[in-house]
N, CA, C, O and CB atoms as a CASP TS submission, in Angstrom:
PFRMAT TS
TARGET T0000
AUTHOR 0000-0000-0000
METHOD Language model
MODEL 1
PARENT N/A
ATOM      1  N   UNK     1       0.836  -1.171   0.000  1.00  0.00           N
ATOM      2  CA  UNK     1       0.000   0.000   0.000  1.00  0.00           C
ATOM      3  C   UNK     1       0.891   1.248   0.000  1.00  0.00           C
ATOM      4  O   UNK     1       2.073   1.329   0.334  1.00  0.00           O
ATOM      5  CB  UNK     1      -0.957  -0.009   1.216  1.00  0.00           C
ATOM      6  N   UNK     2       0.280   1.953  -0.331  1.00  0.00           N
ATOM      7  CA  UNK     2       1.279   3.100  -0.505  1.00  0.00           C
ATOM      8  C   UNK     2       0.578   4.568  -0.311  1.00  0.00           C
ATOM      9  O   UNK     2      -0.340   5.059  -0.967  1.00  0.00           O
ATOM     10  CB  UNK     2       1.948   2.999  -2.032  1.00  0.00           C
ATOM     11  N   UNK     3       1.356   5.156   0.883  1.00  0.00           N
ATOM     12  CA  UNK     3       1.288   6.217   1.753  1.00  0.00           C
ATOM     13  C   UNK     3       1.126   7.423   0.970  1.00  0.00           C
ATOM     14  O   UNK     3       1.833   7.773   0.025  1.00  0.00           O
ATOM     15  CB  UNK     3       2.432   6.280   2.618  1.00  0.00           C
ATOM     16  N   UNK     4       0.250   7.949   1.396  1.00  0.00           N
ATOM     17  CA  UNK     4       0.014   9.512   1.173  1.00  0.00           C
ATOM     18  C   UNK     4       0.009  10.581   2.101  1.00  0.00           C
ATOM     19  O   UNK     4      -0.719  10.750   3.078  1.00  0.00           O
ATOM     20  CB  UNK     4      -1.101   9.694   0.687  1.00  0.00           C
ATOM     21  N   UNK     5       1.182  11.469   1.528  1.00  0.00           N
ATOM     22  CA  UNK     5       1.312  12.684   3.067  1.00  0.00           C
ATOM     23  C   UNK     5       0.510  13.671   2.591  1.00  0.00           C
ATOM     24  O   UNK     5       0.719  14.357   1.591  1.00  0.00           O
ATOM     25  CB  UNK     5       3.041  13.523   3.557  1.00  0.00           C
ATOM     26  N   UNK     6      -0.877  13.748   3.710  1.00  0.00           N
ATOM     27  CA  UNK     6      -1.385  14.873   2.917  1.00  0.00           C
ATOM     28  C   UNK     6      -1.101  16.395   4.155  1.00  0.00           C
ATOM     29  O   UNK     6      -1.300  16.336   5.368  1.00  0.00           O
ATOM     30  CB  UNK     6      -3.343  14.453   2.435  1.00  0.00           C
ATOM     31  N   UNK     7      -0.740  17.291   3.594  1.00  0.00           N
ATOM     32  CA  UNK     7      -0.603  18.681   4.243  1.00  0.00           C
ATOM     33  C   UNK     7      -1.362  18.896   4.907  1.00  0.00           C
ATOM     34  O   UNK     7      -2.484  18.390   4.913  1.00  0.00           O
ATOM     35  CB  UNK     7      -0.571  19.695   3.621  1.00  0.00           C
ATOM     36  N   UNK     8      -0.991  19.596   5.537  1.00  0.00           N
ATOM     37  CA  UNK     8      -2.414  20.414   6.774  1.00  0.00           C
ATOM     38  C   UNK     8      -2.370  21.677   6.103  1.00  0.00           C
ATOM     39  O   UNK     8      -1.506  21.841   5.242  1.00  0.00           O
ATOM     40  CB  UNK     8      -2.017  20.719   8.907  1.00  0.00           C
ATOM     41  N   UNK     9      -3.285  22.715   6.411  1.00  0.00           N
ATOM     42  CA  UNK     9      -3.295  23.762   5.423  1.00  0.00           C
ATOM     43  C   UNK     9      -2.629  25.147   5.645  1.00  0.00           C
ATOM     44  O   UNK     9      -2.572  26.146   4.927  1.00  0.00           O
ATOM     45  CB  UNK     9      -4.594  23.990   5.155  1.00  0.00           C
ATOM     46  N   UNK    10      -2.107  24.848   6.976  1.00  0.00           N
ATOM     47  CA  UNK    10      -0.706  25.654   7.723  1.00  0.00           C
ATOM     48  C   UNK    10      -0.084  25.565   6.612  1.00  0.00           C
ATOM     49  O   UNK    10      -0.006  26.610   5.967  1.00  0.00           O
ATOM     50  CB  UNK    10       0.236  24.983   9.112  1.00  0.00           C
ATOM     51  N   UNK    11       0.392  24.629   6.178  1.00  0.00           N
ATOM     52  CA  UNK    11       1.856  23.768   5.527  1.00  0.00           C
ATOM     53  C   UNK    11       1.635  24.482   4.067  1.00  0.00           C
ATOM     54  O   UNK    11       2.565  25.012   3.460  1.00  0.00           O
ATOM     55  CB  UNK    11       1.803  21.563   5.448  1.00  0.00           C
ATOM     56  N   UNK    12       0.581  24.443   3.686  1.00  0.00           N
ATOM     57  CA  UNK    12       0.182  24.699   2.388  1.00  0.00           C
ATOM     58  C   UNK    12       0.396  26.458   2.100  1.00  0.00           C
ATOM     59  O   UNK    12       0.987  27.083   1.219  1.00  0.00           O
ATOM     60  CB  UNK    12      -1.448  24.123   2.247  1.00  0.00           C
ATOM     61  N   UNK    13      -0.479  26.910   3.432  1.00  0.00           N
ATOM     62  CA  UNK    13      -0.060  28.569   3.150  1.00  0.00           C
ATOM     63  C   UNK    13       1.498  29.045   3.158  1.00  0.00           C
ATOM     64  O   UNK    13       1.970  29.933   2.447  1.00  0.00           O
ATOM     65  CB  UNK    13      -0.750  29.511   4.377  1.00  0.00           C
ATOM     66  N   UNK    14       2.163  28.288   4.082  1.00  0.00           N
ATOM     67  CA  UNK    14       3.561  28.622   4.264  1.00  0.00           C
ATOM     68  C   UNK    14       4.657  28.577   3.211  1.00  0.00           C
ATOM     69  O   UNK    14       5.679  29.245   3.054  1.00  0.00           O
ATOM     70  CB  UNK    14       3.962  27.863   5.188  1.00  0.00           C
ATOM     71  N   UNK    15       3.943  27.266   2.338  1.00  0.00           N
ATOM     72  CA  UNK    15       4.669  26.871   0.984  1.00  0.00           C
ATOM     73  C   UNK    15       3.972  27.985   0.198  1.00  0.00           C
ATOM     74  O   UNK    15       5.046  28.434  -0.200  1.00  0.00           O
ATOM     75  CB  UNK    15       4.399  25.162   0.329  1.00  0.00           C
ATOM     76  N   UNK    16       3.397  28.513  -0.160  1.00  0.00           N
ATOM     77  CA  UNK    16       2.444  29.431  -1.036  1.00  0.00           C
ATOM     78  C   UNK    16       3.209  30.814  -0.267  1.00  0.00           C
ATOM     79  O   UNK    16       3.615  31.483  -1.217  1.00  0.00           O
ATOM     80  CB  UNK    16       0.372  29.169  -0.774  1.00  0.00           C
ATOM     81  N   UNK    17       3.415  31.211   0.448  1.00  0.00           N
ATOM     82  CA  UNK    17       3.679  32.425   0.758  1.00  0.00           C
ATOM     83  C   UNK    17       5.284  32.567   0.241  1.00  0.00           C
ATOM     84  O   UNK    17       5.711  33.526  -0.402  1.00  0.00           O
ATOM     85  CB  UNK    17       3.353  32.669   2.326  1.00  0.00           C
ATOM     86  N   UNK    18       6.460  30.820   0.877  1.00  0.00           N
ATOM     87  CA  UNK    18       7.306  31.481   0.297  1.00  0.00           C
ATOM     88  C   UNK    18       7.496  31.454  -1.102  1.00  0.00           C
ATOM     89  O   UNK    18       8.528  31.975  -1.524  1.00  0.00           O
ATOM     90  CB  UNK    18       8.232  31.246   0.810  1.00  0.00           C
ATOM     91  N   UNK    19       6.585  30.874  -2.028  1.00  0.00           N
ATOM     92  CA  UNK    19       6.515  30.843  -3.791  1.00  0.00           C
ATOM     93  C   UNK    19       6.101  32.467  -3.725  1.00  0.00           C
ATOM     94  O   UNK    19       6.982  33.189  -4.192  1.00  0.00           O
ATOM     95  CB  UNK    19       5.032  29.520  -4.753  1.00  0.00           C
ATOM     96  N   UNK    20       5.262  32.960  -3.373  1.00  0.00           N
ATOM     97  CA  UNK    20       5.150  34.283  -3.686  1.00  0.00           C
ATOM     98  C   UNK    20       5.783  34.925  -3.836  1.00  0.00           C
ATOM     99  O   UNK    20       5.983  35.619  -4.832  1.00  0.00           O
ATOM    100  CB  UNK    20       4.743  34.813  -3.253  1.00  0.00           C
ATOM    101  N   UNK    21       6.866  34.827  -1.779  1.00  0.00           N
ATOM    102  CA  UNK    21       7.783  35.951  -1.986  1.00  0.00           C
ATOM    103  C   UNK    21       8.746  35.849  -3.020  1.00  0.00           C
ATOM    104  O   UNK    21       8.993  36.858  -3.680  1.00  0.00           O
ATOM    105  CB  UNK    21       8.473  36.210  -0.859  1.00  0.00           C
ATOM    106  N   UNK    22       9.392  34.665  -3.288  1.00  0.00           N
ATOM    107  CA  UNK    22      10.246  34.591  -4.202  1.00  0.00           C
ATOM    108  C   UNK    22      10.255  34.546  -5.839  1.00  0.00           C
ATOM    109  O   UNK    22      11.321  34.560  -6.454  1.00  0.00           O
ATOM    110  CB  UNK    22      10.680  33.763  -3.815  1.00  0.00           C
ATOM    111  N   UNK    23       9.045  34.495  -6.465  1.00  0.00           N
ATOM    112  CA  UNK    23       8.662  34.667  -7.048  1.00  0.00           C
ATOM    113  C   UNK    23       8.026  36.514  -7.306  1.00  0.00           C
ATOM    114  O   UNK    23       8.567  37.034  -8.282  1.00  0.00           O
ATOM    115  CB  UNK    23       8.187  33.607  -6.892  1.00  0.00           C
ATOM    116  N   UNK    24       7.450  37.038  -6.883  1.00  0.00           N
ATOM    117  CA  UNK    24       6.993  38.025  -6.736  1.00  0.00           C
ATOM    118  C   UNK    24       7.760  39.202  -6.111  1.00  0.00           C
ATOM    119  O   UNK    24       7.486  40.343  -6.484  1.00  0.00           O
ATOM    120  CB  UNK    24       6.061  37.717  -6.236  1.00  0.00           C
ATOM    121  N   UNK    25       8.881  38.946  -5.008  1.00  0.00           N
ATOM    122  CA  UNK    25       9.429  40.003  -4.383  1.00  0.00           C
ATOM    123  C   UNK    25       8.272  40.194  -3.039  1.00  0.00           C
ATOM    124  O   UNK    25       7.097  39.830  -3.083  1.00  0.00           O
ATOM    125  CB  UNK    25       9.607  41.350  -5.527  1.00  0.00           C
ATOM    126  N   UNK    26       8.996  40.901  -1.797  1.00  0.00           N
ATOM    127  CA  UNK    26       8.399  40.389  -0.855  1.00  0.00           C
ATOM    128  C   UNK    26       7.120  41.638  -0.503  1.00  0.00           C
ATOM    129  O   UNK    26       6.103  41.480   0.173  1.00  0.00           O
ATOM    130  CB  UNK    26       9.542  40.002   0.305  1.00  0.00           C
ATOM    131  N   UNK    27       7.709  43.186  -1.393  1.00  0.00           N
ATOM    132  CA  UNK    27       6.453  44.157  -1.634  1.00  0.00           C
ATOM    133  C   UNK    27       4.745  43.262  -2.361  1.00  0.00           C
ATOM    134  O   UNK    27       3.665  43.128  -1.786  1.00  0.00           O
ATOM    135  CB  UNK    27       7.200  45.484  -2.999  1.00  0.00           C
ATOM    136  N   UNK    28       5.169  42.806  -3.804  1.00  0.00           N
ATOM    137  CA  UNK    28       3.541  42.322  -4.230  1.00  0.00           C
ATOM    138  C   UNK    28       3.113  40.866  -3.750  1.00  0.00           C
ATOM    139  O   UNK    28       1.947  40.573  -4.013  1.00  0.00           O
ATOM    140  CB  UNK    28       3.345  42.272  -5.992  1.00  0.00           C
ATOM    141  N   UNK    29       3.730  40.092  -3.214  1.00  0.00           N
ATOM    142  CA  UNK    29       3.448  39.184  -2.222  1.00  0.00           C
ATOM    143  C   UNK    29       2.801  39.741  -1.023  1.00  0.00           C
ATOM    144  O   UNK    29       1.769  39.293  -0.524  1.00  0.00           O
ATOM    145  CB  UNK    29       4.595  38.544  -1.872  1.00  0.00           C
ATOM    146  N   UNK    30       3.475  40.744  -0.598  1.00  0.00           N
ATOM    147  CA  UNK    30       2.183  41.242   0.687  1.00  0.00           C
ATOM    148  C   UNK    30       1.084  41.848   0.085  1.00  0.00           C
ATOM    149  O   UNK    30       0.046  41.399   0.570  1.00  0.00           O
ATOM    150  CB  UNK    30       2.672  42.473   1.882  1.00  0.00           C
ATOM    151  N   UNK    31       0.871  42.775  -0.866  1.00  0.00           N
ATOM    152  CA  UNK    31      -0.171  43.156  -1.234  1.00  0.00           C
ATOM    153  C   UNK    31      -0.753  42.545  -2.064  1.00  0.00           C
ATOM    154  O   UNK    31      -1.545  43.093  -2.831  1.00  0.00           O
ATOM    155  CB  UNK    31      -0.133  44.082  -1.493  1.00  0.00           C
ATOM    156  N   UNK    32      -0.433  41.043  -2.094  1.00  0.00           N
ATOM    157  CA  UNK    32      -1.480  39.947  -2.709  1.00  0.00           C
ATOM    158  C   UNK    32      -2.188  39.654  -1.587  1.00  0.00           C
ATOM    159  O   UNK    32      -3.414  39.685  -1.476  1.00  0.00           O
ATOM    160  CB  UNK    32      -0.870  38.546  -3.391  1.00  0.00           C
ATOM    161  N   UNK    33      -1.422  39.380  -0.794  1.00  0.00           N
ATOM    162  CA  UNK    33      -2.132  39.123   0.949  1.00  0.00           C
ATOM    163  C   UNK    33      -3.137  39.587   1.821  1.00  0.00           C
ATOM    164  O   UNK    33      -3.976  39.159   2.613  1.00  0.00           O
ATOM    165  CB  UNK    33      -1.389  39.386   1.811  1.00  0.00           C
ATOM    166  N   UNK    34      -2.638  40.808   1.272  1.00  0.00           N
ATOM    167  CA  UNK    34      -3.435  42.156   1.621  1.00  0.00           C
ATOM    168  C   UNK    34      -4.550  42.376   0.517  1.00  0.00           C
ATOM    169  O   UNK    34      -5.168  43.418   0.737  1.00  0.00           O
ATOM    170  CB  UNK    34      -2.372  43.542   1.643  1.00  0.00           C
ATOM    171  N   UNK    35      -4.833  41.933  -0.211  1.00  0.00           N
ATOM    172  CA  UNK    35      -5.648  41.983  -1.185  1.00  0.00           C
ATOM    173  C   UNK    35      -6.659  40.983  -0.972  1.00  0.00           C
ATOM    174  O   UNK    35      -7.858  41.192  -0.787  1.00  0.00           O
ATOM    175  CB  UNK    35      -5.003  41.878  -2.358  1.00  0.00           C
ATOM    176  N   UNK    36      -5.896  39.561  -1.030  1.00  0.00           N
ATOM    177  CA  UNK    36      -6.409  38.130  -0.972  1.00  0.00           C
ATOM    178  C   UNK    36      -7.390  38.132   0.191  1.00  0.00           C
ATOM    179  O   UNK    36      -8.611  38.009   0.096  1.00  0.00           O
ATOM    180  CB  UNK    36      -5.201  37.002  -0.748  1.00  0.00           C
ATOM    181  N   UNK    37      -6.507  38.328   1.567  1.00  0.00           N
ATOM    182  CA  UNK    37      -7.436  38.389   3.045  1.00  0.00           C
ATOM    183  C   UNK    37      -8.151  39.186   3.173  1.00  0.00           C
ATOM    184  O   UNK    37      -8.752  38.822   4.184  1.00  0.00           O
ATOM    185  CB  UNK    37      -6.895  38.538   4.221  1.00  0.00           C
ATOM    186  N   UNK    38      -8.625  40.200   2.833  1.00  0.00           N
ATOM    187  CA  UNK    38      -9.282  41.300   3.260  1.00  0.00           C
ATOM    188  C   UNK    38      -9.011  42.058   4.423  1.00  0.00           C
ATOM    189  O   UNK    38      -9.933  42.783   4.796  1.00  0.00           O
ATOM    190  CB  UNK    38     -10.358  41.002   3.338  1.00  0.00           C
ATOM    191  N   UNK    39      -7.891  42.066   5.135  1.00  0.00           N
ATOM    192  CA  UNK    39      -7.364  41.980   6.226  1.00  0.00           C
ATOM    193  C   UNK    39      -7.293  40.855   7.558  1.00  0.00           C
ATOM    194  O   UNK    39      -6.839  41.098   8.676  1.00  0.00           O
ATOM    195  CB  UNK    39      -7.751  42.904   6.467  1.00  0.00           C
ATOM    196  N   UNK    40      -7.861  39.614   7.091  1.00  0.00           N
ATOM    197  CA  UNK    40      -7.343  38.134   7.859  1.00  0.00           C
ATOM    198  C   UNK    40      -6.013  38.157   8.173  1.00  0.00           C
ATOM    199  O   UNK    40      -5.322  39.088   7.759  1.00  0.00           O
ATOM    200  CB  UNK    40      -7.488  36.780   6.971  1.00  0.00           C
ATOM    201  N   UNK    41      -5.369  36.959   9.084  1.00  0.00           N
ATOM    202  CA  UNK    41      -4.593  36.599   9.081  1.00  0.00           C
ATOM    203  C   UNK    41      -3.755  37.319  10.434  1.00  0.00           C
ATOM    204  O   UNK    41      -4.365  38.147  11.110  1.00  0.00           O
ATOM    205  CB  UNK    41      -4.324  36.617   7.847  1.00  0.00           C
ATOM    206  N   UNK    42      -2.662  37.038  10.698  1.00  0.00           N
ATOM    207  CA  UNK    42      -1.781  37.600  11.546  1.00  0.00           C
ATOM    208  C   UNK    42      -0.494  38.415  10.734  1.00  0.00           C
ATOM    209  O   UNK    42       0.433  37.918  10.093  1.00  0.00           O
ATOM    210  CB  UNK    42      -1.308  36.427  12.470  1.00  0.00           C
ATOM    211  N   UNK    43      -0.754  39.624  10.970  1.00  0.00           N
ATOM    212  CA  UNK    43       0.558  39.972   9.881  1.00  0.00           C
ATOM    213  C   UNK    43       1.855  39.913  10.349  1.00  0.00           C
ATOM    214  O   UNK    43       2.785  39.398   9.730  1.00  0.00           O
ATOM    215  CB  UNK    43       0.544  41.382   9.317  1.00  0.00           C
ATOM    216  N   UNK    44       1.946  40.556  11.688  1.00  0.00           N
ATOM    217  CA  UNK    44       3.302  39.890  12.549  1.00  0.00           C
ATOM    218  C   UNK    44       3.762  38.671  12.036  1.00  0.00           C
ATOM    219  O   UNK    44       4.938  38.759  11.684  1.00  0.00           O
ATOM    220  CB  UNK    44       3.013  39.536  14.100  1.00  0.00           C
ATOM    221  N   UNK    45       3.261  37.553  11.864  1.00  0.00           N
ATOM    222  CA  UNK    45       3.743  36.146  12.111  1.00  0.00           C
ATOM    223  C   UNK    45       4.209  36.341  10.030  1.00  0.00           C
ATOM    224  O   UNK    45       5.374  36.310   9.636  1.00  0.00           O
ATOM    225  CB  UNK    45       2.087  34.590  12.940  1.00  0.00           C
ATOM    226  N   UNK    46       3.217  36.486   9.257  1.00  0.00           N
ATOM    227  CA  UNK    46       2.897  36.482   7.673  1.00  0.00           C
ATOM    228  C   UNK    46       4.615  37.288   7.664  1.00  0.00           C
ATOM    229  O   UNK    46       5.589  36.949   6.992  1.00  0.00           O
ATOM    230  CB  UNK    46       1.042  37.632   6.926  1.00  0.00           C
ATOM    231  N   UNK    47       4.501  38.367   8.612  1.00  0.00           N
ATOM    232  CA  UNK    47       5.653  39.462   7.358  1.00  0.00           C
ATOM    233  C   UNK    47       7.279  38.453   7.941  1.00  0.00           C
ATOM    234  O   UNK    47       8.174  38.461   7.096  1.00  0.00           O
ATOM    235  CB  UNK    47       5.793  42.211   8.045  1.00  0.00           C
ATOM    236  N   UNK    48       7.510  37.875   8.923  1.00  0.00           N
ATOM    237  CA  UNK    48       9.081  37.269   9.331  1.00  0.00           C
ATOM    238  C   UNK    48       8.730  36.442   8.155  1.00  0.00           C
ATOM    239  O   UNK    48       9.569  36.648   7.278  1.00  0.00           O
ATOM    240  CB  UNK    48       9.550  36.379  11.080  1.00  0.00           C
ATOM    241  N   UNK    49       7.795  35.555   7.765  1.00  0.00           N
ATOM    242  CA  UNK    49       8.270  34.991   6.700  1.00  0.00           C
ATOM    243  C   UNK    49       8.723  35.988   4.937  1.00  0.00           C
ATOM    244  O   UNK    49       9.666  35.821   4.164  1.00  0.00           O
ATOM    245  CB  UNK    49       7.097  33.923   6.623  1.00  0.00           C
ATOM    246  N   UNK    50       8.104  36.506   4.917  1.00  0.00           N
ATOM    247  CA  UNK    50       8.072  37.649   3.590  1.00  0.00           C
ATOM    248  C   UNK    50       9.136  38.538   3.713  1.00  0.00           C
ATOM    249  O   UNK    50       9.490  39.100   2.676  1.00  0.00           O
ATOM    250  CB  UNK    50       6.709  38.637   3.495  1.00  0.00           C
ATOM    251  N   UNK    51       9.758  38.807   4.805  1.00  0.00           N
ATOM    252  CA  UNK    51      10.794  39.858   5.298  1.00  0.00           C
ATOM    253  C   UNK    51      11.984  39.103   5.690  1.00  0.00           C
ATOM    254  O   UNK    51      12.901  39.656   6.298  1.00  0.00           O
ATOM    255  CB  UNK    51      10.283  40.757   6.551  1.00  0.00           C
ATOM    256  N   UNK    52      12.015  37.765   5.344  1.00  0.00           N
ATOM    257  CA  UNK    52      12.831  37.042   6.306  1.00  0.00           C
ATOM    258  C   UNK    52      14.366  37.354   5.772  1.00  0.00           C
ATOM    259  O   UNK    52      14.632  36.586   4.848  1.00  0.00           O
ATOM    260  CB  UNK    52      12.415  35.348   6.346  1.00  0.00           C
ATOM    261  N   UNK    53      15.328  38.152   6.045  1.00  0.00           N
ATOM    262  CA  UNK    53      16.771  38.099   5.565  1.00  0.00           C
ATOM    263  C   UNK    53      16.822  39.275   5.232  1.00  0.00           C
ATOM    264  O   UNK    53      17.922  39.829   5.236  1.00  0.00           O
ATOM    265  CB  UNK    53      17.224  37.167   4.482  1.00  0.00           C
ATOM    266  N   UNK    54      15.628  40.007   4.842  1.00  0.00           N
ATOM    267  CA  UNK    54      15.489  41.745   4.788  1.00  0.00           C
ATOM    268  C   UNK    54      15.995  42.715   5.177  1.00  0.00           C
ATOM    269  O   UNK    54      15.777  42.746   6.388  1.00  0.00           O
ATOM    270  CB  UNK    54      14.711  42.194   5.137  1.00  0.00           C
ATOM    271  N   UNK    55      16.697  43.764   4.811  1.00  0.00           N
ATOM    272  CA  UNK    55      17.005  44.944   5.590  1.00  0.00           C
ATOM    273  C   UNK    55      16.649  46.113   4.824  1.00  0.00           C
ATOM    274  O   UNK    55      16.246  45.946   3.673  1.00  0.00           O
ATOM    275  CB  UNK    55      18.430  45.007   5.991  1.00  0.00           C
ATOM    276  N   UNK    56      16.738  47.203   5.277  1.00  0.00           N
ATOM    277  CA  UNK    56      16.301  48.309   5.009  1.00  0.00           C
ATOM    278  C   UNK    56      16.629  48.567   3.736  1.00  0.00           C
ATOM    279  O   UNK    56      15.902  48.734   2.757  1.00  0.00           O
ATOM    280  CB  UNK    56      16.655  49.173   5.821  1.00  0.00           C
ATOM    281  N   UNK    57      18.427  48.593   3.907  1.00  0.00           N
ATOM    282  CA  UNK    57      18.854  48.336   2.703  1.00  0.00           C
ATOM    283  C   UNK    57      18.268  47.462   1.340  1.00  0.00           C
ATOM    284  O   UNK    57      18.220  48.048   0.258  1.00  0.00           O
ATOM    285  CB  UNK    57      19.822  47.912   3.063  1.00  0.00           C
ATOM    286  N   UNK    58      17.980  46.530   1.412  1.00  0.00           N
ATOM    287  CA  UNK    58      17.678  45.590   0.162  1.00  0.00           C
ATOM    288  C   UNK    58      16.536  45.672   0.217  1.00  0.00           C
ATOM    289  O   UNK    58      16.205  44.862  -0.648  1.00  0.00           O
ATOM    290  CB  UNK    58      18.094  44.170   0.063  1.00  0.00           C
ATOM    291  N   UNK    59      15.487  46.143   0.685  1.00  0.00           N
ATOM    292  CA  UNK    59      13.591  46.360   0.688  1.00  0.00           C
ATOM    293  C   UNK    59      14.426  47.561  -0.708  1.00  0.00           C
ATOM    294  O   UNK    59      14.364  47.284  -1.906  1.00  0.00           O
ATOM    295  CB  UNK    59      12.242  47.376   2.878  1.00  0.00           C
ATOM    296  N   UNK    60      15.017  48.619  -0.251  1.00  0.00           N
ATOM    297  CA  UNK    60      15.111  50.102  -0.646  1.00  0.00           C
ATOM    298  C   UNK    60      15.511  49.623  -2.023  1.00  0.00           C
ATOM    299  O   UNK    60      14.806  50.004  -2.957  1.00  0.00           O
ATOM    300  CB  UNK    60      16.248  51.221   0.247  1.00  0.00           C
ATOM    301  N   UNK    61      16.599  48.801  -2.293  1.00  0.00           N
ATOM    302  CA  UNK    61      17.233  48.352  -3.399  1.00  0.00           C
ATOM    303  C   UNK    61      16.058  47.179  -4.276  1.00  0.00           C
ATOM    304  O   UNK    61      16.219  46.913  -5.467  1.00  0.00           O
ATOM    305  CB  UNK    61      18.756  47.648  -2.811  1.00  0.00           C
ATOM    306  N   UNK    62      15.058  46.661  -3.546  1.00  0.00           N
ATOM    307  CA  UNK    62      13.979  46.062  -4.500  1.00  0.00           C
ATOM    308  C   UNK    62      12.758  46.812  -4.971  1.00  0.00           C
ATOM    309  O   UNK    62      11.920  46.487  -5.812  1.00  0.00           O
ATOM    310  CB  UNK    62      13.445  44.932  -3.890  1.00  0.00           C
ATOM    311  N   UNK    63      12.886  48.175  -4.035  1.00  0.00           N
ATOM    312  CA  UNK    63      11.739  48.807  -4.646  1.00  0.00           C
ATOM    313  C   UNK    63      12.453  50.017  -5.524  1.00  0.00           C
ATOM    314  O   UNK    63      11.584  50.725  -6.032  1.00  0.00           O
ATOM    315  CB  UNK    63      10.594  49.353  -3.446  1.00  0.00           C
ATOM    316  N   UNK    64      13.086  50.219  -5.674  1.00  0.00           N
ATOM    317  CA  UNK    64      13.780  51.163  -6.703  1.00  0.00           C
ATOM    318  C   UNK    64      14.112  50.286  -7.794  1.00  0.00           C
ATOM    319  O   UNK    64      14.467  50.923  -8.786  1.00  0.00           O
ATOM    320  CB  UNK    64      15.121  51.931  -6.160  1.00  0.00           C
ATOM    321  N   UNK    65      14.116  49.024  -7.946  1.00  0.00           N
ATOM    322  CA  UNK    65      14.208  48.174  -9.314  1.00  0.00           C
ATOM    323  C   UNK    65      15.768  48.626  -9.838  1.00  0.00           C
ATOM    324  O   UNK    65      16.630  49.158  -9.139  1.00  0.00           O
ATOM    325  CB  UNK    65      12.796  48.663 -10.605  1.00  0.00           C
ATOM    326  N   UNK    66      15.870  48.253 -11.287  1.00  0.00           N
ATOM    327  CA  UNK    66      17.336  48.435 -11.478  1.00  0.00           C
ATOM    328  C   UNK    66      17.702  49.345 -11.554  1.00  0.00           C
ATOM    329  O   UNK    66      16.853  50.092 -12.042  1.00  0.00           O
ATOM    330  CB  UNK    66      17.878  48.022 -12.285  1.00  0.00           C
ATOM    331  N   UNK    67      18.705  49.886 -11.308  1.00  0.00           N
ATOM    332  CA  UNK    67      19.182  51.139 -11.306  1.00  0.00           C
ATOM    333  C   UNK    67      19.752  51.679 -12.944  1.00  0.00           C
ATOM    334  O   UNK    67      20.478  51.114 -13.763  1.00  0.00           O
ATOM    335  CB  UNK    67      20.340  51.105 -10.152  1.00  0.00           C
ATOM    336  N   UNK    68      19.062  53.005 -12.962  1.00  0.00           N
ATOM    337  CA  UNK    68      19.745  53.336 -14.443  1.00  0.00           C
ATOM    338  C   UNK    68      21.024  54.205 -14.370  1.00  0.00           C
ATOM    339  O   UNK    68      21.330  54.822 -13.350  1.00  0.00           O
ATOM    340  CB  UNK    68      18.679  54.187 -15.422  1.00  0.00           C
ATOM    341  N   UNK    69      21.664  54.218 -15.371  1.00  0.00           N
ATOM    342  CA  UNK    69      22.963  55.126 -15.722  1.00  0.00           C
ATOM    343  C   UNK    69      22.716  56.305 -14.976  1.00  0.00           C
ATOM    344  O   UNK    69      21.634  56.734 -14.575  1.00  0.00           O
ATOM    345  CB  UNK    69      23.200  55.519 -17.347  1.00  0.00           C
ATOM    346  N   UNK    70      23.383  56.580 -14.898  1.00  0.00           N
ATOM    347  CA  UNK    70      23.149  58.223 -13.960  1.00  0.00           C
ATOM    348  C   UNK    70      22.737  59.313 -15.290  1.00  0.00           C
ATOM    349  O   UNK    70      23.322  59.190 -16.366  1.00  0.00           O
ATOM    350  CB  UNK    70      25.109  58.973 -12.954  1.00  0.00           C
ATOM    351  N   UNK    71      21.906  60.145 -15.127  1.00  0.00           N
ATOM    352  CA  UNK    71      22.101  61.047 -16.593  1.00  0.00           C
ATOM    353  C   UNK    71      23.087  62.024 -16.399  1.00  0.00           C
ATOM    354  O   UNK    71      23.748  62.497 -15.475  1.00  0.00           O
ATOM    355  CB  UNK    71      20.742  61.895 -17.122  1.00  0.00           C
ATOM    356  N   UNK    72      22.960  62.140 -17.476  1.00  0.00           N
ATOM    357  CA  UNK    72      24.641  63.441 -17.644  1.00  0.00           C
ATOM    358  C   UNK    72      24.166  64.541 -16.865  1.00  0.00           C
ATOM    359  O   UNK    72      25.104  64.852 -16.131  1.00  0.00           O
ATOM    360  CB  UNK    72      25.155  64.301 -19.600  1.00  0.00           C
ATOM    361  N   UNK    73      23.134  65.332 -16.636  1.00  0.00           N
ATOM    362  CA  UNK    73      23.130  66.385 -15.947  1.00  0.00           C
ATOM    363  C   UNK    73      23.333  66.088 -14.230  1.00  0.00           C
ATOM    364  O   UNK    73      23.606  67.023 -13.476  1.00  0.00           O
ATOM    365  CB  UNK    73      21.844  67.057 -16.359  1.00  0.00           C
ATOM    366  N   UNK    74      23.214  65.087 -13.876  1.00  0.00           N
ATOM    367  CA  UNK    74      23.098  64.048 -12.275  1.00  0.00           C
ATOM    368  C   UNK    74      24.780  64.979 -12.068  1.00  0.00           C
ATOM    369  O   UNK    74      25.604  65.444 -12.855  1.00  0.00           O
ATOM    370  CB  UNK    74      23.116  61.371 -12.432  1.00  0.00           C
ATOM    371  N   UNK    75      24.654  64.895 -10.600  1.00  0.00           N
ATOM    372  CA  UNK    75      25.837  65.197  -9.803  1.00  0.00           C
ATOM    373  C   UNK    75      25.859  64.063  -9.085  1.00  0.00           C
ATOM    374  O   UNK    75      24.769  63.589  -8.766  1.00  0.00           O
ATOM    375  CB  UNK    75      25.845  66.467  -8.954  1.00  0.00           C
ATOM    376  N   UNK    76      27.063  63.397  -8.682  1.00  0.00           N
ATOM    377  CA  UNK    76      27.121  62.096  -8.312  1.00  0.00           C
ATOM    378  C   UNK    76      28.386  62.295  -7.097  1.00  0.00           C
ATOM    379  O   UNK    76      28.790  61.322  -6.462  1.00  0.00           O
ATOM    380  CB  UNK    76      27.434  61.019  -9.726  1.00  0.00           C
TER
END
């Protein structure tokens, strides 16, 4: 006979949240969340996973996207 592991649905959101973040970046992953729940959920517990390795720095550097050439008039 042969075993089937079926998830509990903890397991399932947790796998789904981190496909989001990593997939999506951890800004439209929350505001899928935030969209999806209507405000459900615990966000404390939701954002250590979505934020997990985060710093100020690299949020700042994913929401500014790639950086362009500086233009010639820019003081640098």
């Amino acid at each position: 006979m042969v075993e089937i592991k079926v998830n509990s649905d903890q397991e399932i959101l947790r796998e789904a949240e981190e496909v989001l973040r990593e997939h999506l970046g951890p800004a439209k992953a929350t505001r899928f969340w935030v969209a999806l729940g209507g405000g459900s959920g615990d966000y404390l517990q939701i954002k250590e996973t979505l934020f997990k390795g985060e710093t100020v720095d690299t949020l700042y550097e994913k929401i500014q996207g790639p950086k362009r050439r500086a233009e010639p008039n820019s003081v640098e």
